[in-house]
C-alpha positions in Angstrom: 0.0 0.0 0.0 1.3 3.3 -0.5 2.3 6.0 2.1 -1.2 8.5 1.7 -3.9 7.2 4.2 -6.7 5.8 2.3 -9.3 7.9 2.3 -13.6 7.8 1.0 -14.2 9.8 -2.1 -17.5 9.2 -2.4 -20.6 6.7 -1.0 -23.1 5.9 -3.1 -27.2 4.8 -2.9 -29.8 3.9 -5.4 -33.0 2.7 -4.9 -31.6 -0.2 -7.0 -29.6 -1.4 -9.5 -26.9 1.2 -11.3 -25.9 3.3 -10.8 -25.8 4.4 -7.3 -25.7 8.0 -6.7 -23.4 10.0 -4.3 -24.9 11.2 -1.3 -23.1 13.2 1.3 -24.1 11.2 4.8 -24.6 8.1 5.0 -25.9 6.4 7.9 -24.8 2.6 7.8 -26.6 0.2 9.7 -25.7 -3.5 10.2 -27.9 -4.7 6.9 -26.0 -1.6 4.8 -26.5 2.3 4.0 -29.9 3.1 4.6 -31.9 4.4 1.6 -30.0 1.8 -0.7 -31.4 -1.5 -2.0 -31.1 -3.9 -4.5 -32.3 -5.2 -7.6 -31.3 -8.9 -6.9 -31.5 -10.9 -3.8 -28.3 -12.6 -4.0 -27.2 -8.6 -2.9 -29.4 -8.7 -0.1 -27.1 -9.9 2.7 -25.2 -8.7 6.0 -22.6 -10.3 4.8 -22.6 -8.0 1.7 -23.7 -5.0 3.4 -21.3 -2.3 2.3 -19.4 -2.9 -1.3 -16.0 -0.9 -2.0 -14.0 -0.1 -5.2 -10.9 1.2 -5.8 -11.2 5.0 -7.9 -7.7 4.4 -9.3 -9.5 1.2 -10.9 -12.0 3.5 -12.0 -9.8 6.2 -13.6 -7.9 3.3 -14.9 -11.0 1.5 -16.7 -12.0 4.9 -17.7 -8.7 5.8 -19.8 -9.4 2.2 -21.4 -13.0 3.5 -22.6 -15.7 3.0 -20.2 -17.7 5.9 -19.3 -17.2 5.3 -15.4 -17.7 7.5 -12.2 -18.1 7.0 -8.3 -21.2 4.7 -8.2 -21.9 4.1 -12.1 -20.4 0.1 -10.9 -22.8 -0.3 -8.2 -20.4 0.2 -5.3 -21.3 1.9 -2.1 -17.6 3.6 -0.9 -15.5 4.7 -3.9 -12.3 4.9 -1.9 -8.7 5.9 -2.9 -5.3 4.9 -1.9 -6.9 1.4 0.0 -6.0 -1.0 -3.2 -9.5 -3.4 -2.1 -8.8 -5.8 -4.6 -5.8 -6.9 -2.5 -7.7 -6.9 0.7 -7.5 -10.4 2.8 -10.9 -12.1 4.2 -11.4 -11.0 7.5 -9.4 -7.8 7.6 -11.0 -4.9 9.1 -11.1 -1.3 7.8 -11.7 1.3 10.6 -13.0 4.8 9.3 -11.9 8.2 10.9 -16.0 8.7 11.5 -16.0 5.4 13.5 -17.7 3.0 10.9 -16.0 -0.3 11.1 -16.3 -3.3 8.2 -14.8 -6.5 8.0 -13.8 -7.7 4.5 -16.0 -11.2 3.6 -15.1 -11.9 0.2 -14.2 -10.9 -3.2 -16.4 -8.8 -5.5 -17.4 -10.3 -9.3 -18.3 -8.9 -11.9 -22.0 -9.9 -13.6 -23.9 -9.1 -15.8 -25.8 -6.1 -14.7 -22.8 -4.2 -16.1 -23.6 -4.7 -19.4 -26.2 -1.6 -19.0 -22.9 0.3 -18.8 -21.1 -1.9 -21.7 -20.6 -5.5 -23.3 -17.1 -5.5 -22.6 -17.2 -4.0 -18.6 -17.1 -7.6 -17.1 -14.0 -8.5 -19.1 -12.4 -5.6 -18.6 -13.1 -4.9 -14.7 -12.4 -8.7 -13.6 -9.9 -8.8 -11.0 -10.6 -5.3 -10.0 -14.1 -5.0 -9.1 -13.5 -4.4 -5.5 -14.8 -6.5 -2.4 -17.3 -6.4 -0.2 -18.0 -6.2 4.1 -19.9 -6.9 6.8 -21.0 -4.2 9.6 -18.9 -4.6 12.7 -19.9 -1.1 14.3 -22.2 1.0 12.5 -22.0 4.4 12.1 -22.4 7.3 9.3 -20.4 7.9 7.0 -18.8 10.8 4.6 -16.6 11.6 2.2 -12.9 12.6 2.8 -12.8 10.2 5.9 -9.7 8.5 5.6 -9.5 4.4 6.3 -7.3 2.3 8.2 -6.8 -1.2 7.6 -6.5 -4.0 10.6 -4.7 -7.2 9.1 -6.9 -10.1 9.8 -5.4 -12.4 12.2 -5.2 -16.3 11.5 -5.5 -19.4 14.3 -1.6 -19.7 14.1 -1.1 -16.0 15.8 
């Protein structure tokens, strides 16, 4: 990770499917930001609650031709400087406002970005982001910056 704190550049809502648009509180309960929801069920789970995404995989997809912003992939935190896509299982992410997540897996890409393009789910694979569960809830803004506990394994 590099030497800037990771920081929230935007959280995002919709009253389902994409995109999700940026809001400027959010208040994030144990089942996710409040005022979002879902177009599938397979999205409706605590252990889902909050999605992330990397904006430098954003700019990046961008500059490669997608017409991308904070929220157009369905995320909830567009953050910058955390590098999600190489968060463990089970780490934590503490937010400056008090919001804590724990990391429960891996973020794929489907289908419903083909609204966006036919190519996105190609493209974006391997950086789609990840997703977490609500340890303490809390609201949420942008410009709070992120710090990331290391999950722990049996051996320690």
């Amino acid at each position: 990770m590099n030497q800037s704190p990771a920081v929230v550049v935007s959280v995002n809502i919709s009253p389902g499917g994409i995109p999700k648009r940026p809001i400027e509180v959010g208040e994030v309960t144990i089942d996710g930001l409040v005022g979002d929801a879902h177009d599938h069920e397979k999205h409706r789970s605590p252990i889902q609650a909050i999605c992330l995404i990397d904006l430098e995989d954003l700019d990046a997809l961008r500059e490669e031709g997608f017409d991308l912003h904070p929220g157009a992939t369905g995320e909830n935190l567009t953050v910058q400087g955390l590098d999600a896509d190489e968060l463990n299982i089970g780490d934590r992410l503490q937010f400056s406002g008090g919001l804590e997540l724990e990391i429960t897996k891996r973020r794929n890409p489907c289908f419903v970005l083909d609204a966006i393009s036919p190519e996105l789910q190609a493209a974006i694979k391997g950086r789609c982001g990840c997703y977490g569960k609500v340890i303490r809830p809390a609201e949420i803004r942008p410009g709070e910056t992120i710090k990331v506990l290391q999950a722990t394994t049996a051996d320690d």
